[in-house]
HTML snippet that shows the backbone in 3Dmol.js (N, CA, C, O; Angstrom):
<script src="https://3Dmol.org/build/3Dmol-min.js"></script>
<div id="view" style="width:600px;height:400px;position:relative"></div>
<script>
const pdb = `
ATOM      1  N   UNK A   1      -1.232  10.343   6.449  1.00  0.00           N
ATOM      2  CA  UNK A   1      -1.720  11.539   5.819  1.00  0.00           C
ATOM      3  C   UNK A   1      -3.182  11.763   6.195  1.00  0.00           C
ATOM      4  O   UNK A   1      -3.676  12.848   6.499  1.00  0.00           O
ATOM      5  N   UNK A   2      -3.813  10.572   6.131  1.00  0.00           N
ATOM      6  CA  UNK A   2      -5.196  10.765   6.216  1.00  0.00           C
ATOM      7  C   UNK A   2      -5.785  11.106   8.063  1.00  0.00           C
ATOM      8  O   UNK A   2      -6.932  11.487   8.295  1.00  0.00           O
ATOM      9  N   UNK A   3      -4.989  10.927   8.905  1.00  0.00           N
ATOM     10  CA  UNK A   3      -5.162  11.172   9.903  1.00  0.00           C
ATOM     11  C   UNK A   3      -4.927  12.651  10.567  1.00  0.00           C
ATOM     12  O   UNK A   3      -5.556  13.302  11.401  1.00  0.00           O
ATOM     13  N   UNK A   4      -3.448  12.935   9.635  1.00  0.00           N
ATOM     14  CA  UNK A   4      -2.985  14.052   9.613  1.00  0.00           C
ATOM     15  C   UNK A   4      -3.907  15.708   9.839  1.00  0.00           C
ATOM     16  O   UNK A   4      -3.942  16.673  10.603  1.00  0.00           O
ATOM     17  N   UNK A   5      -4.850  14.930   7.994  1.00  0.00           N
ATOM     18  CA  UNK A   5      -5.774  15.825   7.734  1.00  0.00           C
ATOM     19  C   UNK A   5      -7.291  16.075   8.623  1.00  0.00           C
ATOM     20  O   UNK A   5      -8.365  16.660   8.489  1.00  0.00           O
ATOM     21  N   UNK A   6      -6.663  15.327   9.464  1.00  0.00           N
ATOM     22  CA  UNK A   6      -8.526  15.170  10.497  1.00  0.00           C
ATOM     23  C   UNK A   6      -7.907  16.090  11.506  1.00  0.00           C
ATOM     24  O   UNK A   6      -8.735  16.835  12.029  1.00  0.00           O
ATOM     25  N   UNK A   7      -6.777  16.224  11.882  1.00  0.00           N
ATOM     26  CA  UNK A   7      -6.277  16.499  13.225  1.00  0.00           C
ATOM     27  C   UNK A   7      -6.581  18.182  13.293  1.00  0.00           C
ATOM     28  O   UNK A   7      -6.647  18.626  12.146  1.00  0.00           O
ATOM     29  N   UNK A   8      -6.799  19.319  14.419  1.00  0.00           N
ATOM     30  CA  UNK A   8      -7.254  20.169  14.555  1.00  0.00           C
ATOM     31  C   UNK A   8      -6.427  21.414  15.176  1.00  0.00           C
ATOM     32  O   UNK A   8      -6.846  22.570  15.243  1.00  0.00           O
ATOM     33  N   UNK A   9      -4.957  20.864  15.692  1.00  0.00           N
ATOM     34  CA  UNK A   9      -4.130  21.259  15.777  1.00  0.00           C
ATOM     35  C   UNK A   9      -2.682  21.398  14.777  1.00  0.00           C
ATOM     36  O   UNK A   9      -2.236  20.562  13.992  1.00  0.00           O
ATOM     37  N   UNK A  10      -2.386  22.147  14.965  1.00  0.00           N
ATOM     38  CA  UNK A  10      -1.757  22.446  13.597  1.00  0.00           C
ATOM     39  C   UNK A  10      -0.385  21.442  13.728  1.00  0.00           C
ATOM     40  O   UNK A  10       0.153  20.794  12.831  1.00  0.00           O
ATOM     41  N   UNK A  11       0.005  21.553  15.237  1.00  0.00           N
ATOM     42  CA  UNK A  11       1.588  20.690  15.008  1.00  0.00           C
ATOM     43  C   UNK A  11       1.783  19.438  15.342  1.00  0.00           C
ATOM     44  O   UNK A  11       2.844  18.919  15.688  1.00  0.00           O
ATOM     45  N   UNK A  12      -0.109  18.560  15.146  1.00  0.00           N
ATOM     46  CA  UNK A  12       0.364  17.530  15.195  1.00  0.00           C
ATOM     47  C   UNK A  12      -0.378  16.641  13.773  1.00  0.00           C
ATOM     48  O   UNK A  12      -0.470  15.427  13.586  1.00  0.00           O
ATOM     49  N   UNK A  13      -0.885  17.931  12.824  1.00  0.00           N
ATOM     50  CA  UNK A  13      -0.873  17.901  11.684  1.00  0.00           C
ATOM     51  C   UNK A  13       0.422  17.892  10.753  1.00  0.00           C
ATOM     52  O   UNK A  13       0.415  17.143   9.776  1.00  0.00           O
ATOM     53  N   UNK A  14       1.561  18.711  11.020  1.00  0.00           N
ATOM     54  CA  UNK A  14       2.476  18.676  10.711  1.00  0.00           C
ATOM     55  C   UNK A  14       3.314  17.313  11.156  1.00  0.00           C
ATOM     56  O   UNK A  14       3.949  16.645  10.340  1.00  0.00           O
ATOM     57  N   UNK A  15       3.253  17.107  12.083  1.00  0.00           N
ATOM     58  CA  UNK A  15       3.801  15.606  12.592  1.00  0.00           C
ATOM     59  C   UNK A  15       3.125  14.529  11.828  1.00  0.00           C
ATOM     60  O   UNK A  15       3.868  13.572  11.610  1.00  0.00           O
ATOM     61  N   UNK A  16       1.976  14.427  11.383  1.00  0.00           N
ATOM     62  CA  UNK A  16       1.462  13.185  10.577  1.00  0.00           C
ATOM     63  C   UNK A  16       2.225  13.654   8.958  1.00  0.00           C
ATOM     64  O   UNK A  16       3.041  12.927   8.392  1.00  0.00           O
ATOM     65  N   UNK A  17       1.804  14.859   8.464  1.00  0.00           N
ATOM     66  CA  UNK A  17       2.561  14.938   7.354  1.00  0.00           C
ATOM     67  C   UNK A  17       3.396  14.491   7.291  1.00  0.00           C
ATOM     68  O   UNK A  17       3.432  13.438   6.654  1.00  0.00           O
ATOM     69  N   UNK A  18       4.860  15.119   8.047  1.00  0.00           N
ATOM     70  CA  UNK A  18       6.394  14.389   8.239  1.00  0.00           C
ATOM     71  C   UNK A  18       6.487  13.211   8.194  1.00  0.00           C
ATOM     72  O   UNK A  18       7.299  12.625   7.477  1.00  0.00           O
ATOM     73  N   UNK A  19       5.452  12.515   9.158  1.00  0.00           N
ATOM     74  CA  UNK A  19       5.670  10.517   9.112  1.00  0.00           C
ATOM     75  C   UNK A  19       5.377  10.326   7.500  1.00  0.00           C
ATOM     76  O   UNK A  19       5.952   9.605   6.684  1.00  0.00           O
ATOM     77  N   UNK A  20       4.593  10.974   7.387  1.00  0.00           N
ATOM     78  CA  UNK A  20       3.519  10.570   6.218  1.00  0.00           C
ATOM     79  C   UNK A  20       4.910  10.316   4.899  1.00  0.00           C
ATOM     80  O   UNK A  20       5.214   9.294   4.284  1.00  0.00           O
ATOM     81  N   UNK A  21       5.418  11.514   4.853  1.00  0.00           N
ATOM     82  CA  UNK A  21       6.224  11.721   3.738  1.00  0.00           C
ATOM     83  C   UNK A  21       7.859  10.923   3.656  1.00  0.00           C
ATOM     84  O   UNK A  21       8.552  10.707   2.661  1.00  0.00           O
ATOM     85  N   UNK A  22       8.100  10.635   4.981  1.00  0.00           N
ATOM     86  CA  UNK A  22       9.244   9.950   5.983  1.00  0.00           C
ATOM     87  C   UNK A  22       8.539   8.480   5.262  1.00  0.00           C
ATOM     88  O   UNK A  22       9.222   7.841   4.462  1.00  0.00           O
ATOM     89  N   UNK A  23       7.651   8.191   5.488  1.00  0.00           N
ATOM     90  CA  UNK A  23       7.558   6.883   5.092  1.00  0.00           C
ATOM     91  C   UNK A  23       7.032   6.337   3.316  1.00  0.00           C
ATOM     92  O   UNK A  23       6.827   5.228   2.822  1.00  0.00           O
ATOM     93  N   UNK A  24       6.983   7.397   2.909  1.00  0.00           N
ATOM     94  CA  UNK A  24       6.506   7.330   1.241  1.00  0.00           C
ATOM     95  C   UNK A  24       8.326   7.401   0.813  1.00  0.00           C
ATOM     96  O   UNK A  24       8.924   6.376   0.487  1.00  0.00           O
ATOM     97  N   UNK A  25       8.794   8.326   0.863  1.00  0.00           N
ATOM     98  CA  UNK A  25      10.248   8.747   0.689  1.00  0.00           C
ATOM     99  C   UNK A  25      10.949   7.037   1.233  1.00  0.00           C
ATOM    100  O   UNK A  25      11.373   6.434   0.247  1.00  0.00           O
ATOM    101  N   UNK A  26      11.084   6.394   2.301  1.00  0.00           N
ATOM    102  CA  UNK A  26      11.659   4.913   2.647  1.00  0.00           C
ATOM    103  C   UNK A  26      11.310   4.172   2.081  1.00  0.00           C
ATOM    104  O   UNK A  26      12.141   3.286   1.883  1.00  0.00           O
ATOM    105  N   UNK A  27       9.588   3.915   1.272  1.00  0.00           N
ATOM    106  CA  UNK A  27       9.039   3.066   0.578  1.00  0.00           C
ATOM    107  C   UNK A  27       9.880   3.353  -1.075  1.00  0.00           C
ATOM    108  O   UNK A  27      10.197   2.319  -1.663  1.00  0.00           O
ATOM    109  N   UNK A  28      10.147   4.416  -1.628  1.00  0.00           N
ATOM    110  CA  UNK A  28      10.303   5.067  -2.695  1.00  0.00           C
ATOM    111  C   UNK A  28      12.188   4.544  -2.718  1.00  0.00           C
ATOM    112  O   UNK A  28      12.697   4.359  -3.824  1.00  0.00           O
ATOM    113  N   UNK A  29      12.837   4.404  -1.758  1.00  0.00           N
ATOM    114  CA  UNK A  29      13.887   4.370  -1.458  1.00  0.00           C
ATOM    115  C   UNK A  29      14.149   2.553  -1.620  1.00  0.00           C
ATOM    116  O   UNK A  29      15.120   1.896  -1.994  1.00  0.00           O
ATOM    117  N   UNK A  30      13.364   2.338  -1.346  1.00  0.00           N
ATOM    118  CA  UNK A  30      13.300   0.323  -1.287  1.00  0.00           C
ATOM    119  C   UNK A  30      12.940  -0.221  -2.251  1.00  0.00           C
ATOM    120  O   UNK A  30      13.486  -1.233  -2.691  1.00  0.00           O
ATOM    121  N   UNK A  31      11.827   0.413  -2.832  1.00  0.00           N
ATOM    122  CA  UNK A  31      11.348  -0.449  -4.520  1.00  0.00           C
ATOM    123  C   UNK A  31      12.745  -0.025  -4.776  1.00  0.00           C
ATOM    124  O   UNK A  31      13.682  -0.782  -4.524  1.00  0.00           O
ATOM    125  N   UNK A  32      12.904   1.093  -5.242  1.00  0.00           N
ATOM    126  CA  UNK A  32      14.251   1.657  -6.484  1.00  0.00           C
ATOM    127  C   UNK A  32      15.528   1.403  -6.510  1.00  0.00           C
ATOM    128  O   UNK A  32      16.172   1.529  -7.551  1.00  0.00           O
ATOM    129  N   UNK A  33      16.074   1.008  -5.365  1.00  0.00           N
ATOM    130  CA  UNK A  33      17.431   1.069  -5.220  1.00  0.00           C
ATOM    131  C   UNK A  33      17.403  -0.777  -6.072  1.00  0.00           C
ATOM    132  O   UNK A  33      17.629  -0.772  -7.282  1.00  0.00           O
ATOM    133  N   UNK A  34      17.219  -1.746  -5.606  1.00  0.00           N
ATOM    134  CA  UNK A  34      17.822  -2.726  -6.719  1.00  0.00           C
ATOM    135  C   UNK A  34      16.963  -2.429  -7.975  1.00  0.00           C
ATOM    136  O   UNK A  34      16.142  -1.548  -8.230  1.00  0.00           O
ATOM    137  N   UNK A  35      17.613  -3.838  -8.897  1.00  0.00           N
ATOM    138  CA  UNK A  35      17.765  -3.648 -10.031  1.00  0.00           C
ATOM    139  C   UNK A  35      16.670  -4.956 -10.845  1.00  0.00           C
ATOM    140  O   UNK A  35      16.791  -5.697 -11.820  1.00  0.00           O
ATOM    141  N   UNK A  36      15.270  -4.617  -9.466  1.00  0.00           N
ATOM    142  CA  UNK A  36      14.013  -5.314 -10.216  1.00  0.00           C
ATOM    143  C   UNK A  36      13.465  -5.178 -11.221  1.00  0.00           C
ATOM    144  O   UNK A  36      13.458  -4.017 -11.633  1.00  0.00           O
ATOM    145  N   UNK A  37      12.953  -5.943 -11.854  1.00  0.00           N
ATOM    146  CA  UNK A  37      11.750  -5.983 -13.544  1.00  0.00           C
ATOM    147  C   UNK A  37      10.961  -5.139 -13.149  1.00  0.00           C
ATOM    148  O   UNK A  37      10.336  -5.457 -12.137  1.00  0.00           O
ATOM    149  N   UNK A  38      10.727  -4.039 -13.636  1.00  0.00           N
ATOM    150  CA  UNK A  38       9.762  -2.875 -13.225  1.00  0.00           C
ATOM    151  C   UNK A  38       8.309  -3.429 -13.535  1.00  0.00           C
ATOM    152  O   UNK A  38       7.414  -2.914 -12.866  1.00  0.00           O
ATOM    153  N   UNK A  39       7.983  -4.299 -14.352  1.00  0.00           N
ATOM    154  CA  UNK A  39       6.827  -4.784 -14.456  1.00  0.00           C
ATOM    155  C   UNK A  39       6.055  -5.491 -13.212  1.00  0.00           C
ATOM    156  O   UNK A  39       5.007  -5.245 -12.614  1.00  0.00           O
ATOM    157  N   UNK A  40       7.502  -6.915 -13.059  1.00  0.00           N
ATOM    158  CA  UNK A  40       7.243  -7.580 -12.124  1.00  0.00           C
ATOM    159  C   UNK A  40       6.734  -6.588 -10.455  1.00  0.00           C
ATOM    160  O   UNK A  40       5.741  -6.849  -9.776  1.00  0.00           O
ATOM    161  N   UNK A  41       7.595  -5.655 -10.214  1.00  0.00           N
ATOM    162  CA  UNK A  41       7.471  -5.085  -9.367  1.00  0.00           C
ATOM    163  C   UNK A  41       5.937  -4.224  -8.821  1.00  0.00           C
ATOM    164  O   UNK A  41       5.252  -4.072  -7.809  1.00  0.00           O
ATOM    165  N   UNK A  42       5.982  -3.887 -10.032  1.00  0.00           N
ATOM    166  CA  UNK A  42       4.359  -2.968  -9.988  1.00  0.00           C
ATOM    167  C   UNK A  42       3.265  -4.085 -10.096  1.00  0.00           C
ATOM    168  O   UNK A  42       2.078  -3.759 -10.095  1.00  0.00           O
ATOM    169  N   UNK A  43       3.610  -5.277 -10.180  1.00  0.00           N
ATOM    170  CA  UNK A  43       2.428  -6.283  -9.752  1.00  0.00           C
ATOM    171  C   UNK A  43       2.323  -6.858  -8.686  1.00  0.00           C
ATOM    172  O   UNK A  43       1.388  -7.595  -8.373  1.00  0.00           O
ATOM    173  N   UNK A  44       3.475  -6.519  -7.870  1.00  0.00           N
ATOM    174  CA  UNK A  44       3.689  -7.042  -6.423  1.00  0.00           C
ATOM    175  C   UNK A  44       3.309  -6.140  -5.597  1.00  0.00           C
ATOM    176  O   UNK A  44       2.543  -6.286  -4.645  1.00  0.00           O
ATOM    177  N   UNK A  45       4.010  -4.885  -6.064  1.00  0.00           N
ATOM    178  CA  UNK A  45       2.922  -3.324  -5.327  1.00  0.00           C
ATOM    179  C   UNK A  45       1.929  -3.660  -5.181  1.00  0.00           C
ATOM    180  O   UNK A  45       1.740  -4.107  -4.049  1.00  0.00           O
ATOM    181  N   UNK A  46       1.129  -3.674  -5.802  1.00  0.00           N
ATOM    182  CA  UNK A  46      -0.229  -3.529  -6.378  1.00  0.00           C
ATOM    183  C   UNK A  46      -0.616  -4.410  -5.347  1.00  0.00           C
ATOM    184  O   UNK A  46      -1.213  -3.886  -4.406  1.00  0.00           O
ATOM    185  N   UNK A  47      -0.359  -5.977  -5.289  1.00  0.00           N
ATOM    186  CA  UNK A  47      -1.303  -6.442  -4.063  1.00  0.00           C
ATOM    187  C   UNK A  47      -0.755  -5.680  -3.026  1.00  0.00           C
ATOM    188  O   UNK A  47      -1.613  -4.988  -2.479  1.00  0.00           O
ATOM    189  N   UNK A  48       0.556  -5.541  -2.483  1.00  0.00           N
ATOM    190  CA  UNK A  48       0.775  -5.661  -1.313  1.00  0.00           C
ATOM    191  C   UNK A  48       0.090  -4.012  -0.977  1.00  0.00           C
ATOM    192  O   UNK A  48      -0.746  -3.954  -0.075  1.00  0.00           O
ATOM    193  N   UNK A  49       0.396  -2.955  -1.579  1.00  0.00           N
ATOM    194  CA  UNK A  49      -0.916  -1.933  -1.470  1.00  0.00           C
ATOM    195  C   UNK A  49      -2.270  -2.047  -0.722  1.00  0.00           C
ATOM    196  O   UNK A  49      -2.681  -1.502   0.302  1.00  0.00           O
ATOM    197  N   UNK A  50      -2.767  -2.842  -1.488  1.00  0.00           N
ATOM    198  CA  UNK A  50      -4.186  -3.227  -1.347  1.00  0.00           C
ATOM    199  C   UNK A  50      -4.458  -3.894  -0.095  1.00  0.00           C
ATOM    200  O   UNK A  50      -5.518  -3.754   0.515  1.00  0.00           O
ATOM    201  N   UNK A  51      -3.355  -4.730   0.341  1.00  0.00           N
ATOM    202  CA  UNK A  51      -3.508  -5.572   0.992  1.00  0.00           C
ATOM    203  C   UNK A  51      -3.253  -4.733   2.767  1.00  0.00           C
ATOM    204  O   UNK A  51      -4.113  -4.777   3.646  1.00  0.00           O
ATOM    205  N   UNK A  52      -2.267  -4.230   2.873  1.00  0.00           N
ATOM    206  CA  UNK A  52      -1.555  -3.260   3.580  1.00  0.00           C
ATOM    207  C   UNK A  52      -2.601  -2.163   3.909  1.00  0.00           C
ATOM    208  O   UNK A  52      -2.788  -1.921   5.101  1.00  0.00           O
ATOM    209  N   UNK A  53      -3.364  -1.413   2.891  1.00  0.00           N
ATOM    210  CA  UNK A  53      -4.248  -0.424   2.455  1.00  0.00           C
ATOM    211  C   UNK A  53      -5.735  -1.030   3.521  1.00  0.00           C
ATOM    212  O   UNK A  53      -6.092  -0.377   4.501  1.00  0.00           O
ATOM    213  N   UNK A  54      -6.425  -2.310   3.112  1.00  0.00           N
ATOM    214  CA  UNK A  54      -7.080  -3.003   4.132  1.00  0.00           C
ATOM    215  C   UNK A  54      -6.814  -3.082   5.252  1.00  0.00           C
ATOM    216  O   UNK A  54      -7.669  -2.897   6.118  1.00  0.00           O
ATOM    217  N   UNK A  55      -5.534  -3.384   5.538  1.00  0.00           N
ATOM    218  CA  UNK A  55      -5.314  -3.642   7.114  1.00  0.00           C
ATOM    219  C   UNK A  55      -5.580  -2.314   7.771  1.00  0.00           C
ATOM    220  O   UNK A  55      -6.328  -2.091   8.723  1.00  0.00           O
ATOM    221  N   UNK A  56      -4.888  -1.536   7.141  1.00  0.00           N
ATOM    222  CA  UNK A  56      -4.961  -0.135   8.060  1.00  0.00           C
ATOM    223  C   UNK A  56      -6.554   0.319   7.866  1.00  0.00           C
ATOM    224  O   UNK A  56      -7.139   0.612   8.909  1.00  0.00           O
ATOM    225  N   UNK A  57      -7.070   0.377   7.012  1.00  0.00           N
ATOM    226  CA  UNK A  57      -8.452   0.847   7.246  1.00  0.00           C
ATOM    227  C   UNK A  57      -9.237   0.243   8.373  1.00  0.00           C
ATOM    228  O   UNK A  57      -9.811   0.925   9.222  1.00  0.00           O
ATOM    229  N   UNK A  58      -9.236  -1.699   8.328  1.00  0.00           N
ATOM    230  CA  UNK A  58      -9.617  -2.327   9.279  1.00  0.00           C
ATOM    231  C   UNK A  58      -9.205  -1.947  10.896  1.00  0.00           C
ATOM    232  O   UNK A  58     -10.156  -1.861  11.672  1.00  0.00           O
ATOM    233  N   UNK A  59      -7.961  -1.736  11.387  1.00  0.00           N
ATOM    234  CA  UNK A  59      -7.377  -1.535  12.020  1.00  0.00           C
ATOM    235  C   UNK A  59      -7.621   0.095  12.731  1.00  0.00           C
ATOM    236  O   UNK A  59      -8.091   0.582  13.760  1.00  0.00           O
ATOM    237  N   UNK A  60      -7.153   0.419  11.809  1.00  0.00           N
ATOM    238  CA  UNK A  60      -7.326   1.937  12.253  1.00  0.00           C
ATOM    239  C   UNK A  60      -8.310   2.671  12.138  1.00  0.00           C
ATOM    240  O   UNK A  60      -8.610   3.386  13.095  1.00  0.00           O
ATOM    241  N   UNK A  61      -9.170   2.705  10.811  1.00  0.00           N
ATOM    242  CA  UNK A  61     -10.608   3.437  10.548  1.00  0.00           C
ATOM    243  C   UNK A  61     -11.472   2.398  10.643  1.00  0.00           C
ATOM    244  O   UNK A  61     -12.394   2.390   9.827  1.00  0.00           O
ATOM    245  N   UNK A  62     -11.387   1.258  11.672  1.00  0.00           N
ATOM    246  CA  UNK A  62     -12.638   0.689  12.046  1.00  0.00           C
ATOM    247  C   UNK A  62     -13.111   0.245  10.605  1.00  0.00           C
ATOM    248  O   UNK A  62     -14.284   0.543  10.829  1.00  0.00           O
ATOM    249  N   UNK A  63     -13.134  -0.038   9.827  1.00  0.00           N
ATOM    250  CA  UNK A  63     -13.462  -0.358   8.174  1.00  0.00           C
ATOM    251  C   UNK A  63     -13.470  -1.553   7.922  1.00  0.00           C
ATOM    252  O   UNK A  63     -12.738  -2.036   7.058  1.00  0.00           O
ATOM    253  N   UNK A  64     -14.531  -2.434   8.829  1.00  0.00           N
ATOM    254  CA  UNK A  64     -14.741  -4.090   8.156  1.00  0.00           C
ATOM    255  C   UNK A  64     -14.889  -4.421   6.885  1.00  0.00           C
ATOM    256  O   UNK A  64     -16.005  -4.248   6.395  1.00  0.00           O
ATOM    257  N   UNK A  65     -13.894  -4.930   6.113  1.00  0.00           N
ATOM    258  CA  UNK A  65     -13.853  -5.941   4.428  1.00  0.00           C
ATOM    259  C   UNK A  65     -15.225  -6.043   4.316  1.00  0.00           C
ATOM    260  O   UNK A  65     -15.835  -6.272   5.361  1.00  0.00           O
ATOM    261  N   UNK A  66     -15.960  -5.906   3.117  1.00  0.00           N
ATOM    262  CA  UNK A  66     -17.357  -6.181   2.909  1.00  0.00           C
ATOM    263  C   UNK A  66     -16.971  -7.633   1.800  1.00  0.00           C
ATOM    264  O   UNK A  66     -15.965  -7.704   1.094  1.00  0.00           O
ATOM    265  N   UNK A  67     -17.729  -8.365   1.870  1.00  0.00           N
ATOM    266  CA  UNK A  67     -17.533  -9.862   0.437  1.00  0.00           C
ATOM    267  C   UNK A  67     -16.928  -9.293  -0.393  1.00  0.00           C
ATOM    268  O   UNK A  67     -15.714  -9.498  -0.414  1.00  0.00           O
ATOM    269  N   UNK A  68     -17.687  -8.097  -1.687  1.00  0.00           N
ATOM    270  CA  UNK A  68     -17.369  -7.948  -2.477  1.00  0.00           C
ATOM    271  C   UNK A  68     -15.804  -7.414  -2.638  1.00  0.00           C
ATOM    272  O   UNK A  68     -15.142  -7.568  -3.664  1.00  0.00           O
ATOM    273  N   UNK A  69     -15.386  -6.826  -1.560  1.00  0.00           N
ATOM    274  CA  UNK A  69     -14.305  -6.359  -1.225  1.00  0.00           C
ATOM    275  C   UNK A  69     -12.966  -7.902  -0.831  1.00  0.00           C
ATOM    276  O   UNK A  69     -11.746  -8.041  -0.920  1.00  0.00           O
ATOM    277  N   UNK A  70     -13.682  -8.424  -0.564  1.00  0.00           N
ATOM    278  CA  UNK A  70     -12.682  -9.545  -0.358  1.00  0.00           C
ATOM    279  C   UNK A  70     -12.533 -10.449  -1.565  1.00  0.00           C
ATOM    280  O   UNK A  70     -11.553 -11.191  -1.623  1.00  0.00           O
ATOM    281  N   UNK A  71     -13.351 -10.441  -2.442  1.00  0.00           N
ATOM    282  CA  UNK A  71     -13.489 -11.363  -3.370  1.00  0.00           C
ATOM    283  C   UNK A  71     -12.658 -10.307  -4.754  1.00  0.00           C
ATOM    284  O   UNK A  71     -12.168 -10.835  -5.752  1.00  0.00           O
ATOM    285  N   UNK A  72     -12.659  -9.318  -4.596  1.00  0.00           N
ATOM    286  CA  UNK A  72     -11.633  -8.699  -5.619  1.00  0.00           C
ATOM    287  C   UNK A  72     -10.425  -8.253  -4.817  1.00  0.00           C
ATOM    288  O   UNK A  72      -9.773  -7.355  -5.350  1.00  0.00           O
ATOM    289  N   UNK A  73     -10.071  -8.617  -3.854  1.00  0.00           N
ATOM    290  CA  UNK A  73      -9.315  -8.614  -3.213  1.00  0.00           C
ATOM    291  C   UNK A  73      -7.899  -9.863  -2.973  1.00  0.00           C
ATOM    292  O   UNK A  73      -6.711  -9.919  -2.656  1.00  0.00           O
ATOM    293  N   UNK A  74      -9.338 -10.923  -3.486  1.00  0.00           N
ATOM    294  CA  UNK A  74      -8.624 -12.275  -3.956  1.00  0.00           C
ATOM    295  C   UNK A  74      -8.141 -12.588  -5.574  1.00  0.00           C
ATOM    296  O   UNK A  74      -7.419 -13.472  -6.035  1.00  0.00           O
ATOM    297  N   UNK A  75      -8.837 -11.506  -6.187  1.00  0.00           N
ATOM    298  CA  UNK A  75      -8.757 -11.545  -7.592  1.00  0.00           C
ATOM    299  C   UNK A  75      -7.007 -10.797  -7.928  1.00  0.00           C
ATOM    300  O   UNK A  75      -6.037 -11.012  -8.654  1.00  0.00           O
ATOM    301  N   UNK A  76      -7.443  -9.856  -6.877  1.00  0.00           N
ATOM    302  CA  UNK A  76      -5.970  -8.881  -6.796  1.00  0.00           C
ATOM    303  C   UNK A  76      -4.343  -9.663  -7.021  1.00  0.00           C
ATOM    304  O   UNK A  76      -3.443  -9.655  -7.860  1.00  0.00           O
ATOM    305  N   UNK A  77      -4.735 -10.495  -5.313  1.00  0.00           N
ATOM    306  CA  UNK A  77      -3.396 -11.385  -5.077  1.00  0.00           C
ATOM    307  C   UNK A  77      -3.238 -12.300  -6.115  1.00  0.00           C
ATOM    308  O   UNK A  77      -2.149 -12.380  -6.683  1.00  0.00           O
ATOM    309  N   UNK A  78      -4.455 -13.208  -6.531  1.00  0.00           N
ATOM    310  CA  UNK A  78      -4.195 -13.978  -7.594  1.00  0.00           C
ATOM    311  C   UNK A  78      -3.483 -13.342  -9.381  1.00  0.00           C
ATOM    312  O   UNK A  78      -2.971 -14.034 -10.262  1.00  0.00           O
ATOM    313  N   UNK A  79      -3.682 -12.128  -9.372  1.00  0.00           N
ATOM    314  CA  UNK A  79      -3.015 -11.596 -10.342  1.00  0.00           C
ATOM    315  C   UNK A  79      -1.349 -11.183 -10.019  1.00  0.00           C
ATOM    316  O   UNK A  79      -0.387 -11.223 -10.786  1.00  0.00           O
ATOM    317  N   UNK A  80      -1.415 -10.825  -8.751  1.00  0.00           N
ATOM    318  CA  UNK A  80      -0.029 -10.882  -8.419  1.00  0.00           C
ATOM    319  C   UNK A  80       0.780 -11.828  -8.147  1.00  0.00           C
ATOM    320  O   UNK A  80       1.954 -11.589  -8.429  1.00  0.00           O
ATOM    321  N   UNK A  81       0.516 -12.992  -7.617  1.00  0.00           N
ATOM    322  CA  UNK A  81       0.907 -14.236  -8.206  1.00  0.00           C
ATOM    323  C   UNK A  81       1.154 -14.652  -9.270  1.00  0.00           C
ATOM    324  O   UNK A  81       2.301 -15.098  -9.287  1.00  0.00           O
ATOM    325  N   UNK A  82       0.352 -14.796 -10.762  1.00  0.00           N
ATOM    326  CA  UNK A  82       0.410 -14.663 -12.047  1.00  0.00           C
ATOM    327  C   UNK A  82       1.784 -14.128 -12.078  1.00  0.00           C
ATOM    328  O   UNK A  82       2.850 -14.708 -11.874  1.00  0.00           O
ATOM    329  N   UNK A  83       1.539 -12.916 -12.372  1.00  0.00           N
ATOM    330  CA  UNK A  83       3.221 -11.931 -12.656  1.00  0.00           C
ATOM    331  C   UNK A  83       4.183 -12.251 -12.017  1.00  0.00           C
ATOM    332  O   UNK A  83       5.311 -12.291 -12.508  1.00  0.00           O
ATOM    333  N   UNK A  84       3.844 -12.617 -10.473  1.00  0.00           N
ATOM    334  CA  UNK A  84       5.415 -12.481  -9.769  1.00  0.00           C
ATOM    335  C   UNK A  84       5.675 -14.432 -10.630  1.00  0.00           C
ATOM    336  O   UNK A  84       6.858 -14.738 -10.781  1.00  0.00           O
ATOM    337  N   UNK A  85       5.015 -15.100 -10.914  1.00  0.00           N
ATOM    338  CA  UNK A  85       5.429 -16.040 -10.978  1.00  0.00           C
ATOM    339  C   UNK A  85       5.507 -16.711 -12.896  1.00  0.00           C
ATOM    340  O   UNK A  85       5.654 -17.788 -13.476  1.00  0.00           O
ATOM    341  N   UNK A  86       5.299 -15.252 -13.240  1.00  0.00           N
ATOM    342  CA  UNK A  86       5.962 -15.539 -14.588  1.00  0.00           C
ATOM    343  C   UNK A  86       7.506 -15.284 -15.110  1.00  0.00           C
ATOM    344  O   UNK A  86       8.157 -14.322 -14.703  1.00  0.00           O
ATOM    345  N   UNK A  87       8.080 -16.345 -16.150  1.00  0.00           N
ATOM    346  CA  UNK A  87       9.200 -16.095 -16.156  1.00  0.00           C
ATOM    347  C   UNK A  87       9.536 -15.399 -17.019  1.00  0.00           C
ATOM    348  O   UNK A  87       9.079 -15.571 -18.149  1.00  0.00           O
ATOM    349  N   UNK A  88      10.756 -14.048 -16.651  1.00  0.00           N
ATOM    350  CA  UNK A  88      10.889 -13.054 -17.801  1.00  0.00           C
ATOM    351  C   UNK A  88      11.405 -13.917 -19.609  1.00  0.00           C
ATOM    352  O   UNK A  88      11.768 -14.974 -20.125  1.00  0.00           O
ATOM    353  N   UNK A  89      11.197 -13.037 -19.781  1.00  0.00           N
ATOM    354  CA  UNK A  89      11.603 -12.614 -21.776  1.00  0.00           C
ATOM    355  C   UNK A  89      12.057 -11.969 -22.067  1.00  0.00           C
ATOM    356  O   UNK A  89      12.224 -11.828 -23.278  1.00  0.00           O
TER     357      UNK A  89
END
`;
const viewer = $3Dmol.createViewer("view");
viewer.addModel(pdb, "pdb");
viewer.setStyle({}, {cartoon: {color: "spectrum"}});
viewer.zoomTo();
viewer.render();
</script>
């Protein structure tokens, strides 16, 4: 999306949209279809987001991790650990 919106031509703005929405719609399609702890789940999002979310900035928008960014970054996974590794009730 975010590339989408930089682009200056219109139909290959439309082409990032399409991926864009092509791949939110497959993501949307994979959490939902089984029959996960919605809790558990949105704590596993949550890092892998973040985590995923970094790479591509690094990767693609040139966007080197600053400390502070890595160190709540570690706070992140360690909370998602917590949850994924608590047992339901």
């Amino acid at each position: 999306m975010r590339v989408g919106l930089h682009k200056n031509l219109i139909w290959q703005r439309l082409l990032f949209f399409v991926l864009a929405g092509a791949v939110l719609f497959a993501y949307g399609a994979t959490v939902n279809a089984p029959p996960w702890n919605f809790g558990k789940l949105m704590g596993i999002y949550v890092v892998f987001f973040f985590l995923i979310a970094q790479l591509i900035s690094w990767l693609v928008f040139k966007q080197t991790p600053t400390i502070p960014l890595c160190i709540g970054g570690a706070l992140i996974v360690v909370g998602g650990i917590v949850v994924s590794a608590a047992k339901a009730q």
